[in-house]
Backbone atoms as SQL, in Angstrom:
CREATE TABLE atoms (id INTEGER PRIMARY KEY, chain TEXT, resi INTEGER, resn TEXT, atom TEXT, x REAL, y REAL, z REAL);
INSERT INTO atoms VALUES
  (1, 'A', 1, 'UNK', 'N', 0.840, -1.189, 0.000),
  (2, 'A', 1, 'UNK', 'CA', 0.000, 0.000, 0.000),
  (3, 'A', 1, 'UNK', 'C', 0.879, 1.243, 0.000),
  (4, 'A', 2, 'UNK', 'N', 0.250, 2.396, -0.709),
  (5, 'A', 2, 'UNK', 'CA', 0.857, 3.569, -0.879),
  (6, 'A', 2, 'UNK', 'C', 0.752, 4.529, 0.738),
  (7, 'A', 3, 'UNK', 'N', 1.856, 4.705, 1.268),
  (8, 'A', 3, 'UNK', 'CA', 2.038, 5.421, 2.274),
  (9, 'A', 3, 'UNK', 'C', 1.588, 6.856, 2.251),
  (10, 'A', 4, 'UNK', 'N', 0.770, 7.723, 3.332),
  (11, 'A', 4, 'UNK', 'CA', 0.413, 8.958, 3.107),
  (12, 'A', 4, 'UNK', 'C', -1.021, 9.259, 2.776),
  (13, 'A', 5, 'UNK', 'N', -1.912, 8.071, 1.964),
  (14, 'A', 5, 'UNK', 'CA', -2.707, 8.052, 1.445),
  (15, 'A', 5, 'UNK', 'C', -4.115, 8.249, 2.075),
  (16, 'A', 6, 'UNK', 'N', -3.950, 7.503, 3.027),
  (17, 'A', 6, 'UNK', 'CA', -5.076, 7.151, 3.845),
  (18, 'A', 6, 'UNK', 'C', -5.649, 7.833, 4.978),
  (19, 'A', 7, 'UNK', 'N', -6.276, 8.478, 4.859),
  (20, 'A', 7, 'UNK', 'CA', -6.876, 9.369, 6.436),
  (21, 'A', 7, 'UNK', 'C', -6.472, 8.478, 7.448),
  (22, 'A', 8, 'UNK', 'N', -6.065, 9.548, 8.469),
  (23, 'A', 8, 'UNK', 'CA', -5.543, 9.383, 9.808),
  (24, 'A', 8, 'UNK', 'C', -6.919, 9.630, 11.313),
  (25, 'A', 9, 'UNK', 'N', -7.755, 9.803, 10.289),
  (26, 'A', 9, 'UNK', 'CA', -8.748, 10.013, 11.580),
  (27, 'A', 9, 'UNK', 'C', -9.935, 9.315, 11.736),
  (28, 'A', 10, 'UNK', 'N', -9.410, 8.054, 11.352),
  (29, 'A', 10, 'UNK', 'CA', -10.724, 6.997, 11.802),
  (30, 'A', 10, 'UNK', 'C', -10.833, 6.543, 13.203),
  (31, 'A', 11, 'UNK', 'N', -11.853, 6.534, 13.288),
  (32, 'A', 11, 'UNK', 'CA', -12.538, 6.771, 15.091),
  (33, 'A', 11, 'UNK', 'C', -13.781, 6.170, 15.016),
  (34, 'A', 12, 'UNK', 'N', -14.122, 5.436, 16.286),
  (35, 'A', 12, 'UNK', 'CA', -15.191, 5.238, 16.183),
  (36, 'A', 12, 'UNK', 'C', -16.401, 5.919, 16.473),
  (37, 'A', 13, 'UNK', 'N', -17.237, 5.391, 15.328),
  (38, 'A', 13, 'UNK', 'CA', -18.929, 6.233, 15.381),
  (39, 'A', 13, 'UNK', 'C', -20.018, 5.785, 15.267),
  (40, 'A', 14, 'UNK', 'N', -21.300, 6.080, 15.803),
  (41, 'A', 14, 'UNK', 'CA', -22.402, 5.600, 16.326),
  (42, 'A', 14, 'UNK', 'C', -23.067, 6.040, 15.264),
  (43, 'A', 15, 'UNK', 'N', -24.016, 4.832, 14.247),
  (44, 'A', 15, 'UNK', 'CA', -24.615, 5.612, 13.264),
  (45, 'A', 15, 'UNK', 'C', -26.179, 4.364, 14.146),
  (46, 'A', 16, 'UNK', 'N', -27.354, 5.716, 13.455),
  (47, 'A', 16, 'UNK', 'CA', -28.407, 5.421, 14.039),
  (48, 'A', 16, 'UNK', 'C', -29.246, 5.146, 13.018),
  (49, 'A', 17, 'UNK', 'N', -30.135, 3.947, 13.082),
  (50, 'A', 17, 'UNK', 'CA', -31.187, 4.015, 11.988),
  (51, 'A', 17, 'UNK', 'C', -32.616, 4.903, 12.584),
  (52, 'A', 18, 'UNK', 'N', -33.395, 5.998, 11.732),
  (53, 'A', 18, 'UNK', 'CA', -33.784, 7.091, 12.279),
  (54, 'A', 18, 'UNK', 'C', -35.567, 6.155, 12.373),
  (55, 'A', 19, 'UNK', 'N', -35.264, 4.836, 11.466),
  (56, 'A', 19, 'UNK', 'CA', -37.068, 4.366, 11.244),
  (57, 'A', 19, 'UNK', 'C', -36.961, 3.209, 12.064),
  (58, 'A', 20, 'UNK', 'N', -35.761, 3.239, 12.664),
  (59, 'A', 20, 'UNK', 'CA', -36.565, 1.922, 13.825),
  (60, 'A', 20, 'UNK', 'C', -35.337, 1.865, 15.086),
  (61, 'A', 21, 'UNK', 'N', -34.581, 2.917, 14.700),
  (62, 'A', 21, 'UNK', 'CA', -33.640, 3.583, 16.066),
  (63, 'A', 21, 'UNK', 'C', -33.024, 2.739, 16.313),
  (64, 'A', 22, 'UNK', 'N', -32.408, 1.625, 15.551),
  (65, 'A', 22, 'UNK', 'CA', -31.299, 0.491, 15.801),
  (66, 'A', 22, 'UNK', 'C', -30.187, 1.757, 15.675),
  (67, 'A', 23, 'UNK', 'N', -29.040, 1.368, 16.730),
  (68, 'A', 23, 'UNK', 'CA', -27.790, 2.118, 16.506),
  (69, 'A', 23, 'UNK', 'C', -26.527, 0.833, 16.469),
  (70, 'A', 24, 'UNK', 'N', -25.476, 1.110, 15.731),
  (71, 'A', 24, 'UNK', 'CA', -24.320, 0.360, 15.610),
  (72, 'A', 24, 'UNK', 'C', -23.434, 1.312, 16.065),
  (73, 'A', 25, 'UNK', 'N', -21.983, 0.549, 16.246),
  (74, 'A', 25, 'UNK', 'CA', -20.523, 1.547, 16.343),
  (75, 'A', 25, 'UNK', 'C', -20.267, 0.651, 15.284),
  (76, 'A', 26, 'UNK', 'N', -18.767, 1.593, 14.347),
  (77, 'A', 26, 'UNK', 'CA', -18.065, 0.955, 13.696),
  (78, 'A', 26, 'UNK', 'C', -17.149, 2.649, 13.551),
  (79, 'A', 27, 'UNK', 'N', -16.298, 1.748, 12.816),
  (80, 'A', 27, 'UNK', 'CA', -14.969, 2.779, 12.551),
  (81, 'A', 27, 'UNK', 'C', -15.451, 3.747, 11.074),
  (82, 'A', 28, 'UNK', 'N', -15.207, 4.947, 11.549),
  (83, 'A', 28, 'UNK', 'CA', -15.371, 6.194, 10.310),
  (84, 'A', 28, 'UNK', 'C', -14.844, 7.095, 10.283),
  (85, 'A', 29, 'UNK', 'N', -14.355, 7.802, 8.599),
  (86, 'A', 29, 'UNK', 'CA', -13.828, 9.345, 8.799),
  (87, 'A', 29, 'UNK', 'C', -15.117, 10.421, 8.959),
  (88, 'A', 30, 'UNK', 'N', -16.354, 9.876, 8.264),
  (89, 'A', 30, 'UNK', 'CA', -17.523, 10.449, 8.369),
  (90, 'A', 30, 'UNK', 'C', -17.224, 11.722, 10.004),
  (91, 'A', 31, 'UNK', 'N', -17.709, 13.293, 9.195),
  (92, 'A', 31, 'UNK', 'CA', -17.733, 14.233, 10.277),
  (93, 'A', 31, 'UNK', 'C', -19.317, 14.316, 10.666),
  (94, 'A', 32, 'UNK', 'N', -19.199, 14.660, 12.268),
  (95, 'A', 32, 'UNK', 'CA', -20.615, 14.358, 12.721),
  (96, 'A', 32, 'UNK', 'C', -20.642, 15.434, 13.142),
  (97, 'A', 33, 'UNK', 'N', -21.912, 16.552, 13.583),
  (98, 'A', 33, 'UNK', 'CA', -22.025, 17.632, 14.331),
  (99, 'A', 33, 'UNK', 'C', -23.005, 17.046, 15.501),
  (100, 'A', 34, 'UNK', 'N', -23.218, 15.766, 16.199),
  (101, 'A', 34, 'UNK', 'CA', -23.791, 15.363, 17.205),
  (102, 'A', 34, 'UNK', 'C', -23.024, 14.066, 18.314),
  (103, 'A', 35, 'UNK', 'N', -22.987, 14.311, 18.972),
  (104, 'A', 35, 'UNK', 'CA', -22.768, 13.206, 19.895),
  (105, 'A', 35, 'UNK', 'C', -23.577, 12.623, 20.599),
  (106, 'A', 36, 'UNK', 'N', -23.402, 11.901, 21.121),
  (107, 'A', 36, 'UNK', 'CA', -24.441, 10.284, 22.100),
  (108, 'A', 36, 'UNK', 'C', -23.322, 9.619, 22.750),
  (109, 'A', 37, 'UNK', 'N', -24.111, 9.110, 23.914),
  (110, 'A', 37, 'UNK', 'CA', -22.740, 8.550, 25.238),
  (111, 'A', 37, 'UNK', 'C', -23.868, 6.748, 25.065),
  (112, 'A', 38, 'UNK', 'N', -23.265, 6.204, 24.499),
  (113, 'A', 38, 'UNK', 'CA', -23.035, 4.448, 25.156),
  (114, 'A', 38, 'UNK', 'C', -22.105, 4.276, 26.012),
  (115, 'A', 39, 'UNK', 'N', -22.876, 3.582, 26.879),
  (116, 'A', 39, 'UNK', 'CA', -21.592, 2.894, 27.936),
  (117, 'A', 39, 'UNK', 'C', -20.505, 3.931, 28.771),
  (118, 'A', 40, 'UNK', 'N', -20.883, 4.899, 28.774),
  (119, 'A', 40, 'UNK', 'CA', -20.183, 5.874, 29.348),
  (120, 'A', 40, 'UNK', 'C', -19.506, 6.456, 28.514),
  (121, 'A', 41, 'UNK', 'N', -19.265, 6.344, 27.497),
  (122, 'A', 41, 'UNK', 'CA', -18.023, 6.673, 26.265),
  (123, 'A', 41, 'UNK', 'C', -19.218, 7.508, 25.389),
  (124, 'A', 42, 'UNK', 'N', -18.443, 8.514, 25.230),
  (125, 'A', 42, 'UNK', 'CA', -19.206, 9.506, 24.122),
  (126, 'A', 42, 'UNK', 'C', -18.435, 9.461, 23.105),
  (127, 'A', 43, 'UNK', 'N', -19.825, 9.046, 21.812),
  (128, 'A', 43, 'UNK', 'CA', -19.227, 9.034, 20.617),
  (129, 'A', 43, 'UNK', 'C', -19.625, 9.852, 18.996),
  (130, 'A', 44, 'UNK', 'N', -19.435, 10.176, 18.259),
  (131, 'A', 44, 'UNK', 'CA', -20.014, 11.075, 17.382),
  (132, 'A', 44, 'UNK', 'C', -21.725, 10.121, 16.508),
  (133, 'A', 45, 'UNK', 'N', -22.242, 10.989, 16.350),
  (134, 'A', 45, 'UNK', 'CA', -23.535, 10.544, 16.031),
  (135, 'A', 45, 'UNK', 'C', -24.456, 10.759, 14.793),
  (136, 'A', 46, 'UNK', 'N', -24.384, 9.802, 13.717),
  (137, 'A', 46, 'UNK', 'CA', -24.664, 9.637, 12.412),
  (138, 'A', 46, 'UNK', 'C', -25.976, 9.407, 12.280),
  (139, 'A', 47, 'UNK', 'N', -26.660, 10.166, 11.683),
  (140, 'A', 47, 'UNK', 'CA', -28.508, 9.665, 11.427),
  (141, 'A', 47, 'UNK', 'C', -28.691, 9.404, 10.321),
  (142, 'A', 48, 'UNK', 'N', -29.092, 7.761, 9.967),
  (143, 'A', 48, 'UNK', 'CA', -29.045, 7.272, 8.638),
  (144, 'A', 48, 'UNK', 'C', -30.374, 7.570, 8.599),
  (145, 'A', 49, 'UNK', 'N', -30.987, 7.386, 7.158),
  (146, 'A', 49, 'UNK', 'CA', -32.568, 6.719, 6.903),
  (147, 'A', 49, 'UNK', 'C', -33.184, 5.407, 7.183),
  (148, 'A', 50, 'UNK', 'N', -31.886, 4.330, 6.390),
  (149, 'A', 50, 'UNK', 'CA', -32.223, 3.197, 6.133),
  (150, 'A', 50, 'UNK', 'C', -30.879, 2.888, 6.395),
  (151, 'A', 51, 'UNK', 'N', -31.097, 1.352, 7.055),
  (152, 'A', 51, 'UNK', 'CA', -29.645, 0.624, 7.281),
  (153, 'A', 51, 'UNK', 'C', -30.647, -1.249, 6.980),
  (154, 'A', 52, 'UNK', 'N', -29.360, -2.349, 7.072),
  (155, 'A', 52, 'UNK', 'CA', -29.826, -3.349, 6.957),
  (156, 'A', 52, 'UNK', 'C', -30.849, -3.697, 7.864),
  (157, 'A', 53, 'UNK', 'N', -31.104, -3.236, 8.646),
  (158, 'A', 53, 'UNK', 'CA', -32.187, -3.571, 9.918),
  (159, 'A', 53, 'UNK', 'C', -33.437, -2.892, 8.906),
  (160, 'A', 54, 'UNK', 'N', -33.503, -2.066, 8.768),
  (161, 'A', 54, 'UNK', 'CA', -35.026, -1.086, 7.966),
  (162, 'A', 54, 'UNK', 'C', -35.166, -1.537, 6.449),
  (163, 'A', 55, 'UNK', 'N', -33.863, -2.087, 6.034),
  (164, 'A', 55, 'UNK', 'CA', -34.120, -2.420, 4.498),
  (165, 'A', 55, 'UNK', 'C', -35.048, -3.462, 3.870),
  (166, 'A', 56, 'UNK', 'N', -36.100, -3.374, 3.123),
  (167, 'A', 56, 'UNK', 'CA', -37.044, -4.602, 3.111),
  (168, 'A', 56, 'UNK', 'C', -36.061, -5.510, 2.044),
  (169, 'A', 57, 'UNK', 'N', -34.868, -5.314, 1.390),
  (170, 'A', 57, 'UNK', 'CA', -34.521, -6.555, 0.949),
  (171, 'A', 57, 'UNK', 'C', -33.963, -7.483, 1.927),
  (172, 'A', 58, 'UNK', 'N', -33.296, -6.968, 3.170),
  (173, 'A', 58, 'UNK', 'CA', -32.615, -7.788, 4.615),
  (174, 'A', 58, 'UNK', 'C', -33.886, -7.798, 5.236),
  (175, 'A', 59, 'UNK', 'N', -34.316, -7.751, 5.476),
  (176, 'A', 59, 'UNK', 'CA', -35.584, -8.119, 6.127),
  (177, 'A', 59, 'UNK', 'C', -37.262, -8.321, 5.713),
  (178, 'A', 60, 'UNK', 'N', -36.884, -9.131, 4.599),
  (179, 'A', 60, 'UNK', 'CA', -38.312, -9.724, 3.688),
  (180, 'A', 60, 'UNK', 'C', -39.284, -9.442, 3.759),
  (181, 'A', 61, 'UNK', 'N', -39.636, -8.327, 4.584),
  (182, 'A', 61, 'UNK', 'CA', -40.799, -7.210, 4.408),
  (183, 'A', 61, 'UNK', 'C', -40.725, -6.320, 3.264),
  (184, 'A', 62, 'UNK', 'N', -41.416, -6.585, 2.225),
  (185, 'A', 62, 'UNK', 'CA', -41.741, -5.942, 0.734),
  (186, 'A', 62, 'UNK', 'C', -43.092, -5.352, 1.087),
  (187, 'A', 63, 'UNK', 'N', -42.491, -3.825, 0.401),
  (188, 'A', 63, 'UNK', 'CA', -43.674, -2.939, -0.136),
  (189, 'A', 63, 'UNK', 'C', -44.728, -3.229, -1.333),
  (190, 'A', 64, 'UNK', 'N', -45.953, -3.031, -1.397),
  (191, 'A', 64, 'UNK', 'CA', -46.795, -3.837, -2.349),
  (192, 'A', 64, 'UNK', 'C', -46.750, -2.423, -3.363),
  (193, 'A', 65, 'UNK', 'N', -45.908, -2.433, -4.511),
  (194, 'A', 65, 'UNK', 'CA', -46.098, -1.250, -5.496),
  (195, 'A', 65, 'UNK', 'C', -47.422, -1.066, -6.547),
  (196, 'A', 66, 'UNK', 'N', -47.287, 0.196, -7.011),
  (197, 'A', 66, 'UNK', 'CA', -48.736, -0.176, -8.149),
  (198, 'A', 66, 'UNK', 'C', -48.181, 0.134, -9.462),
  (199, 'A', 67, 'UNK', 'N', -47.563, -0.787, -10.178),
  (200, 'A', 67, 'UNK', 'CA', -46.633, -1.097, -11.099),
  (201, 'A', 67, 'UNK', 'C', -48.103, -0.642, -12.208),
  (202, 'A', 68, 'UNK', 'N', -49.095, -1.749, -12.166),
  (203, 'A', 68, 'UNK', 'CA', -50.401, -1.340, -13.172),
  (204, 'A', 68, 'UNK', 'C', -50.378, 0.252, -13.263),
  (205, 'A', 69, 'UNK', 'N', -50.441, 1.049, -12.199),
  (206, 'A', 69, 'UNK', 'CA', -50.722, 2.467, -12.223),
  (207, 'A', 69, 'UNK', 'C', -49.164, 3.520, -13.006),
  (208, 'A', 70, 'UNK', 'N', -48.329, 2.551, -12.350),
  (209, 'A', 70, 'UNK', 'CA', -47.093, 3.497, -12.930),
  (210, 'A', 70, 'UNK', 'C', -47.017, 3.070, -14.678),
  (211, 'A', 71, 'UNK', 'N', -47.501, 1.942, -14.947),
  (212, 'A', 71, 'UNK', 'CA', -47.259, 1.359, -16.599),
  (213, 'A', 71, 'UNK', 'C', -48.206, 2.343, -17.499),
  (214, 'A', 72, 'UNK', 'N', -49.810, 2.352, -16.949),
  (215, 'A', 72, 'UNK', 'CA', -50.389, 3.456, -17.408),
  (216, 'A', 72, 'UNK', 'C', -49.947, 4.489, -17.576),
  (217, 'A', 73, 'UNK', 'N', -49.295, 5.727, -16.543),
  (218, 'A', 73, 'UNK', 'CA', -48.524, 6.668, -16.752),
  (219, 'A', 73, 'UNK', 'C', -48.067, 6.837, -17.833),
  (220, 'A', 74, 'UNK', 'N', -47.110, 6.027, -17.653),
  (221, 'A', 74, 'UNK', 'CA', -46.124, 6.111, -18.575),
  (222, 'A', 74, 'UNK', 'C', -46.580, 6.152, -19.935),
  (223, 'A', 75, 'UNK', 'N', -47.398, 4.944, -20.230),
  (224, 'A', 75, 'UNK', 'CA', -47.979, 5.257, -21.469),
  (225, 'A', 75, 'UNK', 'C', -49.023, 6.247, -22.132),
  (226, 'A', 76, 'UNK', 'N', -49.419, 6.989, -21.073),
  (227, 'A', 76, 'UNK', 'CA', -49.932, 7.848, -21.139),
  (228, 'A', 76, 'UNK', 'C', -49.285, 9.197, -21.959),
  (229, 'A', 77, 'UNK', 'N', -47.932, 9.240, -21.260),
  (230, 'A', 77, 'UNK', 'CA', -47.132, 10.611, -21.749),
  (231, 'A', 77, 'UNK', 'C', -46.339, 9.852, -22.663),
  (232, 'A', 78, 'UNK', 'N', -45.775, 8.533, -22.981),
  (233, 'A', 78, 'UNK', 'CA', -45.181, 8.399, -23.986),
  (234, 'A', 78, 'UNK', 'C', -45.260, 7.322, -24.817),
  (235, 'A', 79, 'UNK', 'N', -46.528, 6.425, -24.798),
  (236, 'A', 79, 'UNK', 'CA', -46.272, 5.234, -25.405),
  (237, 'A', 79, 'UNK', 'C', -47.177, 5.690, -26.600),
  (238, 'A', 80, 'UNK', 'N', -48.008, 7.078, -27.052),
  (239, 'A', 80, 'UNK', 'CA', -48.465, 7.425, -28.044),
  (240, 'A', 80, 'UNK', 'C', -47.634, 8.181, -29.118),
  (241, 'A', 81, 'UNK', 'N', -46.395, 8.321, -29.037),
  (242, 'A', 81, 'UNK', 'CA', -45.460, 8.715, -30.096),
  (243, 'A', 81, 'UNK', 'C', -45.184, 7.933, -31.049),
  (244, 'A', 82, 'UNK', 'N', -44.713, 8.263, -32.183),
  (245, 'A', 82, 'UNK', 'CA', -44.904, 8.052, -33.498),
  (246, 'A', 82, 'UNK', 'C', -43.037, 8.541, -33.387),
  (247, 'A', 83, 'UNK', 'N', -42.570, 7.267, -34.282),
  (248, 'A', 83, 'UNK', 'CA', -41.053, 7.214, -34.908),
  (249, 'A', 83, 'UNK', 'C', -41.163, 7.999, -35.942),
  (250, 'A', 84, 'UNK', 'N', -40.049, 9.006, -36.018),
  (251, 'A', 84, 'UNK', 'CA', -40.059, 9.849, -37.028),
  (252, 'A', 84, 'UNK', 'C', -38.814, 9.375, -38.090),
  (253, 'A', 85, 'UNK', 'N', -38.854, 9.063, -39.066),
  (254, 'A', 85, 'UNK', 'CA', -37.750, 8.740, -39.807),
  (255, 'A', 85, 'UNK', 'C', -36.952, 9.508, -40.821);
């Protein structure tokens, strides 16, 4: 590995899932403007949306889409065009 390269300020950080408030630590350069104390140790504090805990592909809870309604759309604004040659 190329020497010099690599940030020097990985630390650990508390990222939070915001839709079901699971929190992890893991190591990041990510800058935080919040902190949170686990365990007595205060650590910087990341607010995700979605993490593997909230994701319905890790956790086989699927959203029921309306694919029929979006196909209409669509053909609505563009499946009546005409190829111009």
């Amino acid at each position: 590995m190329k020497q010099g390269i690599h940030p020097a300020n990985y630390r650990p950080v508390v990222f939070k899932d915001m839709s079901n408030d699971d929190t992890f630590i893991t190591r990041s350069t990510i800058n935080a403007k919040e902190t949170v104390e686990i365990d007595g140790v205060s650590y910087p504090l990341v607010k995700i949306e979605i993490s593997n805990t909230s994701h319905p592909f890790y956790t086989g809870k699927q959203k029921l889409v309306d694919t029929a309604g979006r196909v209409d759309k669509f053909m609505s604004r563009y499946g009546n065009r005409k190829k111009s040659s």
